[in-house]
C-alpha positions, 0 to 999 in steps of 0.5 A: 500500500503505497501512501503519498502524503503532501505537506506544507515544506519548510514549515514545523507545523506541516512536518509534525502535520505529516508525522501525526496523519502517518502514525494515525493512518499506520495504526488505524487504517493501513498497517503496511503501508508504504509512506512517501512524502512530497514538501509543498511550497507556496508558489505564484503558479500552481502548486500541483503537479499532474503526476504528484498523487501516485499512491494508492492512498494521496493526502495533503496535509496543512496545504491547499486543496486538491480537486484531483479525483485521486486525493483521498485524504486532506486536512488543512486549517488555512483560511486560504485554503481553496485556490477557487470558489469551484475548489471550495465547492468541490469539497464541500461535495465531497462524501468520502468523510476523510476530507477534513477543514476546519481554519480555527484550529491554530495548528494542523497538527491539533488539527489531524489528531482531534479528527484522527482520535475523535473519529477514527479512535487514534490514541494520540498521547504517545506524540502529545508532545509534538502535538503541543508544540506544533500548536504552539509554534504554528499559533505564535502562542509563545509568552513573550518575544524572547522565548520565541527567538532564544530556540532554548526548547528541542521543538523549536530547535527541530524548527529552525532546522526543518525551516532552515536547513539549506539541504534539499528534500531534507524534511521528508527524512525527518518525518518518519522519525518524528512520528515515533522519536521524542523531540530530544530524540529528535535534535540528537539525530545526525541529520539535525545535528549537522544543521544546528549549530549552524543555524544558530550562529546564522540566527544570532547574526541575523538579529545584527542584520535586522537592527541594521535593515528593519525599521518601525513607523506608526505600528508597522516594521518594514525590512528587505532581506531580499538580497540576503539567504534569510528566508528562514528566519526567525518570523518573531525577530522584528517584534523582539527588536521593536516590541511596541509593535503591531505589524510587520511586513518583510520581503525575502528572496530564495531560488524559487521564488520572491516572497512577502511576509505579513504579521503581526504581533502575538503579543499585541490586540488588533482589531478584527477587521485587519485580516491579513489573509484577506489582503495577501489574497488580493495579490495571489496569496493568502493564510491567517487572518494574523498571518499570511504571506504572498508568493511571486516568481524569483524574477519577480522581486521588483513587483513584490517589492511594490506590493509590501511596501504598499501593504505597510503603507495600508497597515500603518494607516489601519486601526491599531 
């Protein structure tokens, strides 16, 4: 029984995602089956290749929807989900019970194990630790900036390497392990540890790096990292730097594309109608309503620049 499982690429939450739906459908629904993992990347074309779903079973996983007639399993918690109106409607045709949307969920990966325990009667409690810090990560729920950059926890230490590791095809390696290894277990693995120290050097230089590039006016942080190999920073360094505010909008480059980064704040109250998911989609992105991020093609800097600087020019003037 081969299983194809799609998931959000470079993305904590999407990894742990995948961890959890592969020991649920391992234990409930398929004992021998066959894992094979593809990492999805938000990109200005579409995301879907045809040949993509080759399993006898294809899941996605924290990641836009598929009308494809051969996905059999999608659980995703986005308030972007669906690329079209028509995706939208086809699954909410759909009868299979095994198609799963829910986008007030903070993580995916509470996401998956709520529906795989309420369900299909999954004992999740082996993997509550992953469970818990996939919701913690995904939903910004630290206590304060500090925690969030000081990457004192196993979990976000697997973090910085499963966002930030330069090595290709990376995550589908980790997976297996983190649905049966603890989190320690995990950051002890060579494969981690190959990238760690690194990444932590990296992640202290870059603090020098924002202090110089980013700058906060009117409740918003602006930077341009674009000509820097900083995609993966840390998302909750700009409000460590300036903490008195409430958004922040970014711009970083890598190979495969141009990219612009909207957020805000955790540790700050904004009003309900500045959603950001619903701004990135009116430039072909989308999200979290606190959260969301726009993806244009690698040439395409000079457009992505326009449209972030546009972005925090709406933000500064929206209600604080």
């Amino acid at each position: 029984m081969k299983v194809r499982v799609c998931f959000h690429d470079r993305c904590f939450d999407g990894a742990a995602s995948a961890a959890v739906f592969t020991r649920f459908l391992r234990e409930r629904v398929h004992p021998d089956a066959d894992f094979h993992y593809t990492g999805m990347t938000h990109k200005a074309s579409a995301p879907f290749e045809d040949d993509v779903f080759d399993g006898d079973e294809n899941a996605i996983v924290d990641f836009k929807y598929s009308d494809s007639p051969k996905l059999t399993w999608w659980f995703d918690h986005h308030q972007s989900a669906f690329l079209t109106p028509a995706d939208a409607a086809h699954f909410r045709a759909d009868t299979s019970g095994r198609q799963f949307y829910d986008p007030t969920y903070k993580s995916c990966t509470k996401f998956i194990a709520n529906i795989a325990t309420k369900k299909f009667g999954f004992d999740a409690t082996p993997i509550a630790d992953l469970i818990h810090w996939g919701d913690i990560i995904d939903g910004a729920q630290f206590k304060d900036a500090a925690e969030a950059v000081s990457y004192s926890a196993p979990a976000t230490q697997l973090a910085l390497v499963i966002e930030a590791a330069p090595e290709a095809n990376l995550v589908p390696k980790l997976i297996p392990d983190m649905a049966y290894k603890s989190l320690p277990e995990m950051i002890q693995l060579p494969i981690v540890q190959k990238y760690l120290g690194p990444l932590l050097e990296r992640h202290r230089k870059s603090l020098d790096t924002f202090r110089e590039r980013a700058e906060s006016r009117d409740g918003v942080i602006y930077f341009d990292v674009s000509d820097l190999d900083l995609e993966g920073y840390n998302k909750f360094v700009p409000y460590y730097l300036f903490p008195d505010a409430t958004y922040s909008v970014g711009l970083s480059a890598s190979h495969v594309r141009s990219k612009v980064s909207i957020g805000t704040s955790p540790w700050k109250d904004v009003p309900p109608e500045v959603n950001l998911a619903s701004i990135a989609e009116k430039h072909g992105g989308g999200g979290h309503p606190r959260v969301s991020a726009i993806s244009f093609g690698p040439g395409d800097i000079n457009r992505a620049r326009q449209v972030a600087r546009e972005i925090a020019t709406q933000l500064r003037a929206a209600p604080k």
